[in-house]
Structures are given as C-alpha cells and as structure tokens.
C-alpha positions in Angstrom: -133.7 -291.8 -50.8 -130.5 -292.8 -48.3 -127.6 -293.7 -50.3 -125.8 -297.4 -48.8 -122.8 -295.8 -47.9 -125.3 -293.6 -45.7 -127.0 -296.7 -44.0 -125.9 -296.8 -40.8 -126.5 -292.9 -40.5 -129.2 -291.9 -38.5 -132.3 -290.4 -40.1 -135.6 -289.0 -38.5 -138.0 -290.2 -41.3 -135.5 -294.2 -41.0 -135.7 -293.9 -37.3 -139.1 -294.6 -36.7 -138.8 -297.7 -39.6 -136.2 -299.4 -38.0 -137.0 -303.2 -36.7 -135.4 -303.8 -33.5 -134.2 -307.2 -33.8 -131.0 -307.1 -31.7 -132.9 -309.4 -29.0 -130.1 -309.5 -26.1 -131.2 -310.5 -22.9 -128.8 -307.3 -21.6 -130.6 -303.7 -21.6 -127.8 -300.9 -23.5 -126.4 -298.9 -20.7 -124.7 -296.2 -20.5 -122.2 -298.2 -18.6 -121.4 -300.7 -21.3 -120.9 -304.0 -21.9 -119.0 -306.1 -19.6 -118.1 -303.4 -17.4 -116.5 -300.9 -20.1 -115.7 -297.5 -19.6 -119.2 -295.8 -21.3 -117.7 -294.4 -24.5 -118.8 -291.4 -27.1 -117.5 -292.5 -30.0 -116.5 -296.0 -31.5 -114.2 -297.2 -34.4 -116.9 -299.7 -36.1 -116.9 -301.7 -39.3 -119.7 -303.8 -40.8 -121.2 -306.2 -43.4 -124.9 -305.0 -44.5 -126.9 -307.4 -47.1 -130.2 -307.3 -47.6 -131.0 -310.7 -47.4 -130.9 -312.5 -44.0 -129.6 -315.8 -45.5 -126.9 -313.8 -47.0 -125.9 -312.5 -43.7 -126.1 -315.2 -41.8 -124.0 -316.9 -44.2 -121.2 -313.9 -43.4 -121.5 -314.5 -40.0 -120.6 -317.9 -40.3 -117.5 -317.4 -42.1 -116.8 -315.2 -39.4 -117.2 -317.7 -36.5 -115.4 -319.8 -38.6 -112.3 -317.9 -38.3 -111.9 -315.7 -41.7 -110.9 -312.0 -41.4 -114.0 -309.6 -40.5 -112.3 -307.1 -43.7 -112.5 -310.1 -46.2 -115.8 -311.3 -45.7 -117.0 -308.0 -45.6 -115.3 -307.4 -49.5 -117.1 -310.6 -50.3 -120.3 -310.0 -48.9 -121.3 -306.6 -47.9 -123.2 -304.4 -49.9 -122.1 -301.4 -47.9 -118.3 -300.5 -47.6 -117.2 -303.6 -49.0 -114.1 -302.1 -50.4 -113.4 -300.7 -47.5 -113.6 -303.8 -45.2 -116.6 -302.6 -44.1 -115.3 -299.8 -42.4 -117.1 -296.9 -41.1 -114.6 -294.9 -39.1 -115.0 -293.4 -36.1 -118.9 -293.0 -35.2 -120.1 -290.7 -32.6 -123.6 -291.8 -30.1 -127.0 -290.4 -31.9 -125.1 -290.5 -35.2 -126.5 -294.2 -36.0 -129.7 -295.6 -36.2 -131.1 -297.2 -33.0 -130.7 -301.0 -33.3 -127.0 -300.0 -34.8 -126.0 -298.2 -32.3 -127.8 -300.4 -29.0 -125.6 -303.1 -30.4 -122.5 -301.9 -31.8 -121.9 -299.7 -28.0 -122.3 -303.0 -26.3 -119.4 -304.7 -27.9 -115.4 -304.9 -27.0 -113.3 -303.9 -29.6 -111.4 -306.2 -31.2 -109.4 -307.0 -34.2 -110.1 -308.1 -37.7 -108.4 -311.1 -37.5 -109.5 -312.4 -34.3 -113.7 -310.5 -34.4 -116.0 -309.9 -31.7 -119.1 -309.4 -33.5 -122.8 -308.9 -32.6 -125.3 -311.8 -33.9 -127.4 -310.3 -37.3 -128.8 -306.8 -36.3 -131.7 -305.7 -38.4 -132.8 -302.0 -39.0 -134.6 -300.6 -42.2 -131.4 -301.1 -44.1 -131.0 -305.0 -44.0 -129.2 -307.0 -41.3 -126.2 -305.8 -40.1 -123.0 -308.0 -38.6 -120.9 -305.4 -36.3 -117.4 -305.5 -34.9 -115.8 -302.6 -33.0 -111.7 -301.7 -33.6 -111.7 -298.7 -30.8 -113.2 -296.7 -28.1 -113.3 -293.6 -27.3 
C-alpha cells in the first residue's frame, strides 16, 4: 500500500490506475508550456484531497488570492505541513496526469500561484504550482 507522502511517486502497479483528467486543449511537449525551455527536473508543491469538492474548494481560495503554502496546511492531506512541498522532482519520477500537468506550468511564487485546474490520478485530485526549473 503507497504511503500519502508517496503519492505523487510513480508506481507501475498506480500507473496503469491513474484517471487522466487534466483535459487541456494543449498536448505535453517536450518543449513546454508557453515556449519554455524543456526542463528535467521541477521544484513543485501541491494540495491532494480526496474529495473533489474539497479541492475545488482549495482552488478557490487560491484564485482568490491566499498563499498556495497556507491553503495547502489547511487543506491538503499530503504535505500539508510542509506547504505542500515536494522538492525538486525529476521527469518519470511522477505519475502520469502529475507530471503532464505540473511540466506544462511556469514557476511561480507562493504568494502570487500559477496553478493547474484540479488534476486527478489514483491518489485524489491534485492542485499543482511549480517554484523552479531546471
């Protein structure tokens, strides 16, 4: 059984599982979002519940212009002391709709987030913000 703090962590027996609901109209590339310079690793944090109303709810707070670290204490089940920090990830390291999504986004900073919209995998729906690339 995958412990939480391992839910983003990709996992042959999770891969197959995962629901692909990151439904952007945009393919991933390897060239990246917006024009980006591809990268190998990102600096990602996130906010994982379990139940979509839950997340959604997080996002909102977001949008609305709280810290991405706050509501992630609040509301994530996952990191939440952390501020829903993960650390430096590395490509094929995160499950698929994870990692689709969180390559695709700018970095940004906790105060001022770019985030995806809810991304679901077999771990619950995810709300994603990159810090860095590298």
């Amino acid at each position: 059984m995958a412990k939480k703090s391992n839910a983003i962590n990709k996992d042959s027996s999770n891969k197959k599982k995962a629901a692909k609901s990151f439904d952007d109209t945009e393919e991933p590339s390897s060239k990246g979002k917006g024009g980006l310079k591809p990268a190998t690793a990102i600096n990602v944090r996130h906010i994982l519940c379990e139940k979509h109303s839950k997340a959604l709810e997080a996002l909102q707070k977001i949008k609305d212009g709280q810290s991405f670290s706050k509501v992630a204490q609040e509301y994530s089940e996952d990191k939440a002391k952390a501020g829903g920090s993960l650390g430096w990830m590395t490509r094929g390291s995160m499950v698929g709709p994870f990692q689709d999504a969180a390559f695709q986004l700018t970095p940004s900073t906790v105060d001022k987030p770019i985030t995806t919209e809810l991304v679901k995998t077999n771990f619950g729906y995810h709300v994603i913000m990159v810090e860095g690339r590298r």
